[in-house]
C-alpha positions as CSV (number, residue, x, y, z in Angstrom):
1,X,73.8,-99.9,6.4
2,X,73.0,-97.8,3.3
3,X,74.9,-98.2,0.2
4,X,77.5,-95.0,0.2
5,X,78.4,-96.5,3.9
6,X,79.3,-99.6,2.0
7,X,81.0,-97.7,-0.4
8,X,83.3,-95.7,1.8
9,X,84.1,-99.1,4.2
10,X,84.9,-100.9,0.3
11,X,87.2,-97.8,-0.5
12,X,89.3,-98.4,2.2
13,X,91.2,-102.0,1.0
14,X,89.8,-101.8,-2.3
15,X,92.5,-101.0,-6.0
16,X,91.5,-97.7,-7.1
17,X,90.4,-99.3,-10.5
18,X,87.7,-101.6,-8.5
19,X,86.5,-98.5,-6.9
20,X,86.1,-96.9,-10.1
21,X,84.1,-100.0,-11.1
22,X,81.4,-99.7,-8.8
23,X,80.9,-96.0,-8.9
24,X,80.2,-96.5,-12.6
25,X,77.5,-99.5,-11.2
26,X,76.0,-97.1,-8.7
27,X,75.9,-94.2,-10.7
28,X,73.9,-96.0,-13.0
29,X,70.2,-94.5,-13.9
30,X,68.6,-97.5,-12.9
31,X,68.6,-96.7,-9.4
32,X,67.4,-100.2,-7.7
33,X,68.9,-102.7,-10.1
34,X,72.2,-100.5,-10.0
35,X,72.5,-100.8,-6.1
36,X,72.0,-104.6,-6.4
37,X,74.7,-104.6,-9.1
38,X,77.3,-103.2,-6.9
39,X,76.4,-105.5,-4.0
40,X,76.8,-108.1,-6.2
41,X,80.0,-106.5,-7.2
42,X,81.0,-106.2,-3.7
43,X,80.1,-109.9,-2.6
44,X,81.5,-111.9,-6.1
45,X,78.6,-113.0,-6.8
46,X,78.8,-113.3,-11.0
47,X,75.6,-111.8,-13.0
48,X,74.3,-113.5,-16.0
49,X,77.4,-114.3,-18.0
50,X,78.0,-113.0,-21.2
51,X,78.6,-115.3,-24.1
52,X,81.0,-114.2,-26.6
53,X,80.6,-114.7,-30.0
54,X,83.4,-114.5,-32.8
55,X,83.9,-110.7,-33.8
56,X,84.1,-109.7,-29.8
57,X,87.5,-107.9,-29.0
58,X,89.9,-109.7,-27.5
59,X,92.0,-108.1,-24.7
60,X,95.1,-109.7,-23.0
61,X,96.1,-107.8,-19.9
62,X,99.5,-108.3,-18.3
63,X,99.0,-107.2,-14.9
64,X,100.4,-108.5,-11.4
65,X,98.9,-107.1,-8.9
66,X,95.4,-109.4,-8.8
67,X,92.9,-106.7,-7.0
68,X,93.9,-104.5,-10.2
69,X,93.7,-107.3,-12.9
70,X,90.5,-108.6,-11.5
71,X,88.7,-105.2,-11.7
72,X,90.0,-104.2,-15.1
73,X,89.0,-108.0,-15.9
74,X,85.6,-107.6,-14.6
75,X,85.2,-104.0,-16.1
76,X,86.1,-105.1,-19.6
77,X,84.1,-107.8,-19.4
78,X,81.1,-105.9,-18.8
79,X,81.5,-103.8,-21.7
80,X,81.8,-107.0,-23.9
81,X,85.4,-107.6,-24.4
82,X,86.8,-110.9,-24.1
83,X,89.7,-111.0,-21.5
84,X,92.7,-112.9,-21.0
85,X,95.1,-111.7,-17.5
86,X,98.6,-113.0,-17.6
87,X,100.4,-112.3,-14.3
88,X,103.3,-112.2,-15.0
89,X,105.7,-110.9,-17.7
90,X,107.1,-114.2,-19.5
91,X,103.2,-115.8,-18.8
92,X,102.1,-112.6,-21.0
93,X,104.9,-113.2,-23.6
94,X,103.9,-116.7,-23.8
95,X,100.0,-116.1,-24.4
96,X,100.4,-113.6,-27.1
97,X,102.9,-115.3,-29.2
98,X,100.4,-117.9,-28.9
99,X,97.0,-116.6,-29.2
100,X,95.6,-113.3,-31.2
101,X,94.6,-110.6,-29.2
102,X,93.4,-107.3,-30.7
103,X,94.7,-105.1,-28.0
104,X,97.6,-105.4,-25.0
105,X,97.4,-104.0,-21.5
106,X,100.8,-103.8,-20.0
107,X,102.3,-103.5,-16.7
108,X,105.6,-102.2,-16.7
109,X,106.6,-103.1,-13.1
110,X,106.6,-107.2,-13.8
111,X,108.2,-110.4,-12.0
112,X,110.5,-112.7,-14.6
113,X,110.3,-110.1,-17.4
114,X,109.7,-106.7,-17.3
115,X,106.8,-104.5,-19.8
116,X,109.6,-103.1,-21.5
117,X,111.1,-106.0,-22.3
118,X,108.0,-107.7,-23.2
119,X,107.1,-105.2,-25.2
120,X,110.7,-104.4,-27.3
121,X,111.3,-109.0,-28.0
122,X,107.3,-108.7,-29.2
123,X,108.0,-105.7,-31.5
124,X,111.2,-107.2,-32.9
125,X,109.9,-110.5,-33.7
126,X,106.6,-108.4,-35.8
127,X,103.8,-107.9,-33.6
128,X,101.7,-105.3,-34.6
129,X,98.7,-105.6,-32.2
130,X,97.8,-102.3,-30.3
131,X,99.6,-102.3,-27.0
132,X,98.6,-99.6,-24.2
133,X,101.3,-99.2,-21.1
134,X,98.9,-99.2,-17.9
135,X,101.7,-98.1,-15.2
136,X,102.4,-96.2,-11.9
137,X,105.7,-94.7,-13.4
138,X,104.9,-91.3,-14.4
139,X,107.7,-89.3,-15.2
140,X,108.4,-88.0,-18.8
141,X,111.6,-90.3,-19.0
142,X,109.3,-93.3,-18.4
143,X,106.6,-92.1,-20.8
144,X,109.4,-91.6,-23.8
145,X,111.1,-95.1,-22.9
146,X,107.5,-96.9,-23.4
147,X,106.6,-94.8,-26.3
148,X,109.7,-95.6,-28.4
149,X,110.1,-98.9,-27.1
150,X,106.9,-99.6,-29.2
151,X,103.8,-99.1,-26.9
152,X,100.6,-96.9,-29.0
153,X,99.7,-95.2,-25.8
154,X,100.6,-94.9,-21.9
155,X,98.3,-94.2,-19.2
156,X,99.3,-93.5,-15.7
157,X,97.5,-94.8,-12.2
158,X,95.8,-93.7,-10.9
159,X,93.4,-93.1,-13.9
160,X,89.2,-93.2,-14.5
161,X,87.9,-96.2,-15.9
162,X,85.8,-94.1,-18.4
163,X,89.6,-92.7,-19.5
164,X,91.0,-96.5,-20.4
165,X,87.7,-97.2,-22.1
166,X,87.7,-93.9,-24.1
167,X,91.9,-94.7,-25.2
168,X,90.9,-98.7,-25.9
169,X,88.3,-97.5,-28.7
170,X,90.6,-95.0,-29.4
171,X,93.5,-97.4,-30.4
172,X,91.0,-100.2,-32.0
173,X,89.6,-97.3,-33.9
174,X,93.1,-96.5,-34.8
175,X,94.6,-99.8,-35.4
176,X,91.0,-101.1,-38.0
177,X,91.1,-97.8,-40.3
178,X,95.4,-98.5,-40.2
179,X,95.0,-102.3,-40.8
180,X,97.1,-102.8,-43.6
181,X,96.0,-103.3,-46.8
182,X,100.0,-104.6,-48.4
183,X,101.9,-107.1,-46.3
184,X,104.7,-108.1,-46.9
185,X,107.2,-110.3,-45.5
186,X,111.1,-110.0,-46.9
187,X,110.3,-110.5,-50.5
188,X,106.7,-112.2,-50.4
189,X,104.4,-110.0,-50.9
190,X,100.3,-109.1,-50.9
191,X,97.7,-106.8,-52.0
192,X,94.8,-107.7,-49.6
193,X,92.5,-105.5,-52.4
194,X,93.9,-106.7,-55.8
195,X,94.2,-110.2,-53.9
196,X,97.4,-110.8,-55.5
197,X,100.5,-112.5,-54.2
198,X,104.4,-112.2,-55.3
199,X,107.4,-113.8,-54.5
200,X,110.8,-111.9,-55.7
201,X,108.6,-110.4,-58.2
202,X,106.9,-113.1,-59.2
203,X,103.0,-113.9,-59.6
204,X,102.3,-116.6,-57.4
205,X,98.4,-118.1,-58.1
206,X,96.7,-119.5,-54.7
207,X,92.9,-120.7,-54.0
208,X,90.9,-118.7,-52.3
209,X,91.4,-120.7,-49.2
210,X,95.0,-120.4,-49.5
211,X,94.9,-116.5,-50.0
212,X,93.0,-116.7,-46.8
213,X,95.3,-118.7,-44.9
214,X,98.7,-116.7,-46.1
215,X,97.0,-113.7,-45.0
216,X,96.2,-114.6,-42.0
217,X,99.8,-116.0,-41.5
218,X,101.5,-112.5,-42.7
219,X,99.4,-110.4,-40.0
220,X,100.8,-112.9,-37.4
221,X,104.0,-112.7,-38.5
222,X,107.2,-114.3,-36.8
223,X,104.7,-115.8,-34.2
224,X,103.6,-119.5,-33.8
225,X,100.0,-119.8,-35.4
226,X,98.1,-123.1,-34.0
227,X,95.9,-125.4,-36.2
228,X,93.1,-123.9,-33.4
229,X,93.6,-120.7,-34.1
230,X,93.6,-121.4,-38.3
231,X,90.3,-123.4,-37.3
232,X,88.4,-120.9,-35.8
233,X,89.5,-117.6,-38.0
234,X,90.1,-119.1,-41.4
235,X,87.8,-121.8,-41.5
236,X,85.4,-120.5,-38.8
237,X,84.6,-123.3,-36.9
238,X,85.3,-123.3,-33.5
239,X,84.9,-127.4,-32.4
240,X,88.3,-128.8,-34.2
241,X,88.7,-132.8,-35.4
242,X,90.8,-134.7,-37.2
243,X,89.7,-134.2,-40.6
244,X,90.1,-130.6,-40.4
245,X,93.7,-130.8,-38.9
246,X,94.5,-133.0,-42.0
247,X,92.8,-130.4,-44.6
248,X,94.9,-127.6,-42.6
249,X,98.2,-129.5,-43.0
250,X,97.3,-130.0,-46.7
251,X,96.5,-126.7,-47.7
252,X,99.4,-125.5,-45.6
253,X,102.1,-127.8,-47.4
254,X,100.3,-126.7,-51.0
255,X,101.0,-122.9,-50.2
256,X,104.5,-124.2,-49.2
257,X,105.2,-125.5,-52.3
258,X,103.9,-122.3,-53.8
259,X,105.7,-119.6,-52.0
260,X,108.7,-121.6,-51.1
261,X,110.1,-124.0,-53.0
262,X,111.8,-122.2,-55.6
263,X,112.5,-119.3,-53.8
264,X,114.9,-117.7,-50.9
265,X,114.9,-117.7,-48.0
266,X,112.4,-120.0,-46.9
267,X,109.5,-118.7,-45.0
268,X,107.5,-121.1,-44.1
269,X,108.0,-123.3,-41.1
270,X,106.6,-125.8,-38.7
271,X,106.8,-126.2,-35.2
272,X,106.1,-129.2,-34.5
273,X,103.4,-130.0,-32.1
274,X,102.9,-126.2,-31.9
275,X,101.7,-124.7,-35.6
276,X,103.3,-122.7,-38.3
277,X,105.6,-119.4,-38.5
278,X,106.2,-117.0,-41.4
279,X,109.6,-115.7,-41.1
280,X,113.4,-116.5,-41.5
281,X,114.3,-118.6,-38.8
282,X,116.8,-117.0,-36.8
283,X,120.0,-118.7,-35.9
């Protein structure tokens, strides 16, 4: 059986978005080594697996139909993204309130909680990570509602792979040369380029580890931040022990003391057995 027989049998129970997947293996100019590829594709059997190193994107796609999620899975991961796939819509809410993700594909149709409303609690609670709307509803009603409801972009299925790739640089292109440069959070605030912190108008004077940490905590603001994830992209190590949890929690209760103590409101918080927030709790 030659390969385009293959092809056309695969094409007939196969997501559109798989499909697209191993046209883009067949098509390439390697001719032998691309038809082994897509058999390969075709079969499940995993090539060599690429490690990721810090620096690599991460992706979180909320998708729950698995034929789709797999191939967009597989597709990313090939170009050297590092994928997360939450199926459903509160499994999605839970993962990026919990983990930092550089970009967010979203399903709109979604069991428990719908995109929209995935998307609207995310925005309201200060998520600024790059989401794109992947969805089958295509009128211009359904395009405005996603738009304003806080998505960056919406693309409709069917669509070519190439397309998604093209609009994922796009947004990360879009969402570096935007990353703010002043955060703020009610009256704290920080000049990322000056390096200089104030509180109600006051100077407040933190190490350079604290700088880094506060940061870090007001570009993930209003979501739970884990010692892990402090480990790994303040400190940059990526195997966590008990000494460094106990440095974490100490330089954590010194920039406490620092922005917090003798001002209002309180912004600082920990969940215990969790991590840390920056925000004003809400009642």
């Amino acid at each position: 059986m030659t390969t385009a027989m293959v092809a056309m049998r695969f094409m007939c129970r196969a997501s559109f978005v798989t499909w697209l997947i191993c046209v883009r293996l067949m098509m390439r100019p390697d001719g032998a080594c691309a038809t082994d590829d897509f058999l390969k594709f075709l079969s499940g059997v995993a090539g060599s697996v690429h490690r990721y190193t810090r620096g690599t994107l991460r992706i979180l796609i909320v998708e729950d139909e698995q034929k789709v999620a797999k191939a967009l899975r597989e597709g990313l991961e090939a170009e050297r993204y590092d994928v997360d796939v939450a199926s459903t819509g509160e499994e999605g809410f839970f993962l990026v309130n919990h983990k930092a993700f550089d970009l967010v594909l979203l399903d709109l149709m979604l069991p428990r909680r719908d995109g929209i409303e995935v998307l609207t609690t995310l925005r309201r609670r200060g998520l600024q990570t790059p989401v794109l709307i992947l969805t089958a509803k295509d009128t211009v009603d359904d395009r405005v509602q996603g738009l304003d409801s806080g998505a960056d972009d919406y693309l409709v299925k069917p669509f070519a792979f190439s397309e998604l790739l093209a609009r994922i640089r796009a947004l990360v292109r879009r969402d570096r040369s935007e990353q703010a440069l002043k955060l703020q959070q009610d009256n704290l605030e920080m000049d990322v380029v000056t390096r200089k912190v104030r509180r109600a108008g006051q100077t407040v004077e933190l190490t350079v580890k604290e700088f880094e940490m506060l940061e870090y905590l007001l570009r993930h603001r209003g979501r739970v931040v884990s010692r892990e994830m402090l480990a790994r992209d303040v400190w940059h190590v990526t195997a966590r022990a008990t000494p460094l949890d106990n440095v974490i929690d100490v330089t954590i209760a010194r920039l406490r003391r620092k922005i917090d103590d003798r001002f209002e409101p309180k912004l600082l918080r920990t969940v215990r057995g969790v991590g840390f927030v920056l925000g004003v709790e809400r009642s």
